[in-house]
Legacy VTK file of the C-alpha trace (Angstrom):
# vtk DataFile Version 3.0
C-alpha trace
ASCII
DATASET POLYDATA
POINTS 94 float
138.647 -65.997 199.758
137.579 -64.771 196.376
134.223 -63.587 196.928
135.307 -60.028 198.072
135.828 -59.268 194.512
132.431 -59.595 193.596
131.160 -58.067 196.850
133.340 -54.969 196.459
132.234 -54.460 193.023
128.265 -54.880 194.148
128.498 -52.743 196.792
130.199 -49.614 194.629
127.322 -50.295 192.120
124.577 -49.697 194.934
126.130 -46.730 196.306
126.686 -45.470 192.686
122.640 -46.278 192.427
122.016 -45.343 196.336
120.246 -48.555 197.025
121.361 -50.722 199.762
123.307 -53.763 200.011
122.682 -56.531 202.246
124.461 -60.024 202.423
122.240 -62.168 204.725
124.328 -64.535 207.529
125.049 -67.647 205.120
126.542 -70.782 204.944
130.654 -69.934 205.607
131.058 -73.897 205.665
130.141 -74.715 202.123
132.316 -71.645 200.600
135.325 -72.968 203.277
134.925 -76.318 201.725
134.507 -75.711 198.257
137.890 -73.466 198.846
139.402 -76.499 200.541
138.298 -78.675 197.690
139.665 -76.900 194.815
143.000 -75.786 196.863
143.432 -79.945 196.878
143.155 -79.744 192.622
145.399 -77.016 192.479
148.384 -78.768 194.543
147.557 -82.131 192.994
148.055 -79.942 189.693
151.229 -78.887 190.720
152.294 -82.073 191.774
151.432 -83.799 188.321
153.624 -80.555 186.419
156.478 -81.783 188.481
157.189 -85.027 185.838
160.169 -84.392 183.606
158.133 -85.276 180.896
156.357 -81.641 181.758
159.307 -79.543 182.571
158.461 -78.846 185.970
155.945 -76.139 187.690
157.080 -73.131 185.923
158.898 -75.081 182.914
157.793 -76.774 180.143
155.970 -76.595 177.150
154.255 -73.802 176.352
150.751 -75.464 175.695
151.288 -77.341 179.056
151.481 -73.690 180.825
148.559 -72.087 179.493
146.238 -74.920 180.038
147.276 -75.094 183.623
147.202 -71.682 184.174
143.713 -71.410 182.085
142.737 -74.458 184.599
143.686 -72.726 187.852
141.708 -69.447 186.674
138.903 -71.525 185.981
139.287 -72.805 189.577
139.012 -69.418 190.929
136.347 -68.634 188.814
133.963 -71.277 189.431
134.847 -70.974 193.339
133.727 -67.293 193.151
130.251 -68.785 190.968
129.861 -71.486 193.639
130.130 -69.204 196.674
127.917 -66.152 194.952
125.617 -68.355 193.568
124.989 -70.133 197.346
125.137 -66.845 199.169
122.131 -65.465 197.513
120.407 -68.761 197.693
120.497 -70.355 194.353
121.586 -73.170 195.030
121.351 -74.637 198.510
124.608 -75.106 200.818
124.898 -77.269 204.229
LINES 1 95
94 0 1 2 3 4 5 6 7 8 9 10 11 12 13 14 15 16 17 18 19 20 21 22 23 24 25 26 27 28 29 30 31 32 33 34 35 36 37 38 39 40 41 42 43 44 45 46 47 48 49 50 51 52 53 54 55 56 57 58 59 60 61 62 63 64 65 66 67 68 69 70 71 72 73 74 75 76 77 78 79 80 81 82 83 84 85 86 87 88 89 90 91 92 93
């Protein structure tokens, strides 16, 4: 769900380095609802670019696109930060 990216890219630095990598047995509830959280602000974002006034989902204004699509990638983003950030215990889960 997003942190795989950052995992795969950890794990080809330690073998690059040959260190090991371990990811303890963490929280999967807090990254699920995070995910769950944000997937909510991402419909309810395409649900407010249906108006007319916006030109739809894909249409519109150009300024309208790039700050949702900035938005949604800033989503993903701070998903990936949340769950990386909990998994090695920086900031405390459920």
């Amino acid at each position: 769900m997003g942190i795989g990216v950052a995992w795969s890219i950890a794990s080809i630095y330690h073998a690059i380095n040959h260190t090991e990598f371990k990811v303890e047995a963490g929280s999967l509830g807090f990254s699920v609802t995070v995910f769950c959280i944000f997937a909510f602000i991402a419909i309810l974002l395409i649900f407010l670019r249906r108006r007319p006034s916006i030109g739809g989902e894909l249409g519109g204004p150009k300024k309208m696109k790039y700050l949702s699509g900035a938005f949604l990638i800033f989503l993903w983003l701070f998903y990936v930060l949340l769950s990386a950030m909990e998994n090695y215990c920086h900031i405390e889960g459920f």
